[in-house]
N, C-alpha and C positions, 0 to 999 in steps of 0.2 A: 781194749774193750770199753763200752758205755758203760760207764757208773748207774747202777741202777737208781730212780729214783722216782720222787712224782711228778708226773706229768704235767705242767702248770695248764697247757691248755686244757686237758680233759677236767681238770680241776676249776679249773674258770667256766666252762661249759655246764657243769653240774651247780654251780651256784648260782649261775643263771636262771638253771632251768628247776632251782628247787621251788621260789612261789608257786610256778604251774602243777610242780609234781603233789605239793600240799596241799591247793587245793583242788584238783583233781583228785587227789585219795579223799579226799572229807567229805565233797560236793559232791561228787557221780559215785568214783569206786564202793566208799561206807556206804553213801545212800541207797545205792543199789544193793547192800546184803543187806541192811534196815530193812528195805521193802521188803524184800525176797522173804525176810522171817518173818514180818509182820502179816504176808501174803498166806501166810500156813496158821494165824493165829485168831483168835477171838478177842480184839483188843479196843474199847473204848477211849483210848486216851488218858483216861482216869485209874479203872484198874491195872492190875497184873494180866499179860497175855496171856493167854493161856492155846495150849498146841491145840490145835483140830486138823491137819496135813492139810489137806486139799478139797477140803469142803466150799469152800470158799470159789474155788475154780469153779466147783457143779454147781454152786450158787448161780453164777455167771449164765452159761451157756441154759440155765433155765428161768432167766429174768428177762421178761420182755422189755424192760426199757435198757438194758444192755445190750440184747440184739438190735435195739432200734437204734444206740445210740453207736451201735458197729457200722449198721449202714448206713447211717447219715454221715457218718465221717469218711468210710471208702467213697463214700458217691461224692462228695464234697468233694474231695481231695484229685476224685482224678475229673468231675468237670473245671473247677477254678485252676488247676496245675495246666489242664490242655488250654481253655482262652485265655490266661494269662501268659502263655509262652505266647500264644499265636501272636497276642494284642503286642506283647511285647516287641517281637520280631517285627509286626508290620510298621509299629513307631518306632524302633530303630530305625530300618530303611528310609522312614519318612523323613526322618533327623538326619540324617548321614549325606539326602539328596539333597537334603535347603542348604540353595547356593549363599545367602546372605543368611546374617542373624543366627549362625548355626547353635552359639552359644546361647543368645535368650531364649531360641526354642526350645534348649537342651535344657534351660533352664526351667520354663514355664511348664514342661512336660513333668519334670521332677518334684517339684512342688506340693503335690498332695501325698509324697513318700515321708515330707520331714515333720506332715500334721502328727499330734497325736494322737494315737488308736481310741483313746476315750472322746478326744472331742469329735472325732471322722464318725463313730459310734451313733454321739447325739444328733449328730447335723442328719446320719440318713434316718434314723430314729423318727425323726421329724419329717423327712420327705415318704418315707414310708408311712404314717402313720394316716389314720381312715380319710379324715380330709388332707392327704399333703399333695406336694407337686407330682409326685409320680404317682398317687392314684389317681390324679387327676388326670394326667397324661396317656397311662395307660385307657382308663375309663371311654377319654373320648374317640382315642384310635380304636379299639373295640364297638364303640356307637358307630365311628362313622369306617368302618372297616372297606364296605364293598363301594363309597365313593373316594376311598385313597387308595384302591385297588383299582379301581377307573382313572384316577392320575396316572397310576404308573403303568397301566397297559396303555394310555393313548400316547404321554412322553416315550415310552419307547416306539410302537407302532410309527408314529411321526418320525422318528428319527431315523428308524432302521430305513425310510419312505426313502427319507430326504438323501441318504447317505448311495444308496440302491440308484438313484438319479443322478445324481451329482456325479458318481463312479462311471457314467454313461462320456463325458466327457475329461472328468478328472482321475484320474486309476488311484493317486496317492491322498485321494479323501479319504479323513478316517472313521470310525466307528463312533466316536466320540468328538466329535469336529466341536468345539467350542462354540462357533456362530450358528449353526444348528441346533446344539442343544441348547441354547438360550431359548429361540424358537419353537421346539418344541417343548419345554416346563413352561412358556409361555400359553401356549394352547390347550397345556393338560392341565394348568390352573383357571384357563376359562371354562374349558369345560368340567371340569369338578363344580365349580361356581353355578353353572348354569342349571349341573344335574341337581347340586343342593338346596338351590331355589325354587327348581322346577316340579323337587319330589318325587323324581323318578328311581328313586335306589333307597331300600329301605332304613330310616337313623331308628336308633334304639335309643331307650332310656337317657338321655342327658345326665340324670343326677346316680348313674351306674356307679356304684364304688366295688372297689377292689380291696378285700381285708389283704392284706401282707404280713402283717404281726398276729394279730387273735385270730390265728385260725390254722387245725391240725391238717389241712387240705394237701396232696401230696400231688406235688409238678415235676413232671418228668421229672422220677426217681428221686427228689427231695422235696420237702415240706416245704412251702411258699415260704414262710418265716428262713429257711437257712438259703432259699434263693436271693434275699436282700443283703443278706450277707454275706453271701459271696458276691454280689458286687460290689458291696463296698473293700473290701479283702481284694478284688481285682482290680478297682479302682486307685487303690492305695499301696498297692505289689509290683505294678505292672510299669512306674517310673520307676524301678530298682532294678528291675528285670532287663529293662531296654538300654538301661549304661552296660550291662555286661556283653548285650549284643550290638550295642555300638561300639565297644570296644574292641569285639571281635569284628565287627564292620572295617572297622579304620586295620586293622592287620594283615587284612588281606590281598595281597600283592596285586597291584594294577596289571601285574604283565598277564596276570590269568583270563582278565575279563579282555585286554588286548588280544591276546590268543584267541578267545571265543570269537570274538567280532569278526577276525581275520576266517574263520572258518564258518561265517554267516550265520550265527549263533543270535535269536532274537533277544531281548530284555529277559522275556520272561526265561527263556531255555538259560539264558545264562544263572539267574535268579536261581533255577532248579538245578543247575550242572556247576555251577564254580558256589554260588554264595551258599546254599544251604550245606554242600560234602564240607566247607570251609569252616563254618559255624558247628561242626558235630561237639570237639569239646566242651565250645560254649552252652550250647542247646544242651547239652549231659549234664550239667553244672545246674544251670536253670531249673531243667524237670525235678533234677535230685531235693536243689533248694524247696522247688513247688510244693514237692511229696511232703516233706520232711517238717516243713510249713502249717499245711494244711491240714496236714493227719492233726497237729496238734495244736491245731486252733483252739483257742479257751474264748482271751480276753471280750473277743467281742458279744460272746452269747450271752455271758457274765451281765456283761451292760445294759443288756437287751431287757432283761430282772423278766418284773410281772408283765412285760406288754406284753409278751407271747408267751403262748403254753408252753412246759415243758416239753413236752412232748414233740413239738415243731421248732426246737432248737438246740436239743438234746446233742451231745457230741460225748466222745471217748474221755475227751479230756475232762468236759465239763462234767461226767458222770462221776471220774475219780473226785471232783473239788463236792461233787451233792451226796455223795459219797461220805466225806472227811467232814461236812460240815452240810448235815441235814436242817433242812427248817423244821423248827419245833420237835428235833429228833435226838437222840444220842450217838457219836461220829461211829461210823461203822471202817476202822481204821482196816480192817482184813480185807473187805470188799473191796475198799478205796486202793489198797498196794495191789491186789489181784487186777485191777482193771486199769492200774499203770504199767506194769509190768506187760501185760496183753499189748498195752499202744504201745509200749517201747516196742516190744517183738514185731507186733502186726508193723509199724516203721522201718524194722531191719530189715522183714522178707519183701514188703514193697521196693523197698530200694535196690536190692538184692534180687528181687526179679527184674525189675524194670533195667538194671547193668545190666542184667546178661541177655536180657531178648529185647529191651526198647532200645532207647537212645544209647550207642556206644560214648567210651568216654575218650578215644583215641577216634582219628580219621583211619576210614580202611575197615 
């Protein structure tokens, strides 16, 4: 018979795993029964809590800037989680085909992930603000809209021309022939040219600005103010995103794409039949990360201060921090734990729906 005794492994295993266990009971477990009480309470910080059950909840569901700041954060969370996977996916791919330089481009792609979120903040801060580069940019593509919609109907028209001719003797010209489409952006820049000079297509306003920050204006389903934010969030997400899908890029067995070819499988049919069924883990990983991201965006609205209204940059998160630390108010700490607790939950069921009907986290 085994002498009974202790276990040295299981024993060594447990004192490993006690910093994580301590502070996980400190950091998440306590603080989440902290909140949950302070969630039922009327507590300023200063005095004694005192119980009120769940007044606080019906607080909630009848304050409009909690409803507002409900949908700005679902509408946020599931536009930047869907182009930020896309963006991701499509710059993996792009990474994965560069036959030289794979590593500088992997590099340079990465690069605006290791900024920090306060300085990424200030720089778009600046390119968004009434005079910056991107009102400027937008402003003038809006003036001159219907003659860069005349570029790109005649570059294409030209080329589909060219391509439709040259097929007459060549069957394996392609839609995109490179010596052709020089030629055609060539022709659709003189004629843009010619219509801009000649005045025949209406330009607007030159000095048209585009507010982005001071203004409560709502674009497609979000405030223009949290539309610059999610590019910058997409911008700064979306090199972190594409090492996970290059990484699932590089695992996936050549002999699959070899099999497709053999069965006259084009790029793209392979692209939709081997790489994306390949990529489901990965892609499940990603949306989870996006969700889970997004829902609880803070930092950057934070930084964004007086240049925009509340009102147009309003979020879950930020509502519990205006909440806990009113200007010129006293912290309303009951609100503030009821409307963390909401983003905690409102985070579980998104994820918890999106497992069981969006993205699987297994292939099959």
């Amino acid at each position: 018979m085994k002498k009974a005794g202790v276990n040295h492994d299981t024993l060594a295993g447990w004192i490993f795993l006690a910093p994580f266990l301590v502070s996980l009971s400190v950091f998440f477990l306590w603080a989440i029964v902290r909140t949950a009480w302070f969630s039922l309470t009327d507590y300023d910080l200063f005095g004694t809590p005192s119980f009120i059950g769940l007044e606080n909840y019906v607080r909630l569901v009848s304050d409009d800037l909690f409803l507002l700041a409900l949908r700005n954060s679902i509408s946020f969370a599931a536009i930047v989680t869907t182009l930020q996977t896309v963006l991701a996916l499509l710059l993996a791919v792009l990474v994965n085909s560069a036959a030289r330089a794979k590593g500088l481009v992997r590099t340079v792609f990465y690069f605006p992930s290791i900024m920090s979120s306060a300085a990424m903040t200030l720089i778009f801060l600046w390119l968004f603000q009434r005079q910056g580069l991107m009102t400027s940019l937008v402003g003038n593509v809006i003036n001159l809209r219907w003659i860069i919609l005349s570029f790109v109907a005649t570059v294409a028209g030209v080329q589909v021309l060219q391509v439709v001719l040259a097929r007459r003797k060549y069957a394996e010209v392609g839609l995109f022939d490179p010596f052709f489409l020089i030629l055609s952006v060539a022709l659709g820049l003189a004629g843009a040219i010619v219509i801009r000079l000649g005045g025949w297509l209406p330009v607007y306003d030159e000095q048209l600005l585009i507010s982005w920050l001071n203004t409560k204006e709502v674009f497609l389903f979000m405030p223009r103010t949290l539309w610059s934010v999610a590019l910058m969030n997409i911008f700064t997400t979306v090199p972190t995103l594409m090492l996970l899908f290059l990484a699932g890029l590089q695992s996936i067995p050549g002999s699959l794409y070899d099999a497709a070819k053999m069965d006259g499988a084009s790029s793209m049919q392979s692209f939709f039949s081997v790489t994306l069924p390949s990529l489901t883990p990965v892609t499940f990983a990603v949306v989870t990360l996006g969700l889970i991201g997004t829902l609880q965006m803070f930092d950057q609205v934070a930084i964004l201060g007086a240049a925009a209204p509340l009102e147009s940059r309003i979020t879950l998160a930020y509502y519990t921090y205006y909440n806990t630390f009113p200007p010129g108010g006293s912290p309303n700490i009951g609100m503030a734990s009821a409307a963390a607790l909401t983003l905690g939950l409102l985070t579980l069921v998104i994820v918890f729906v999106q497992r069981q009907f969006g993205i699987k986290e297994r292939i099959g």
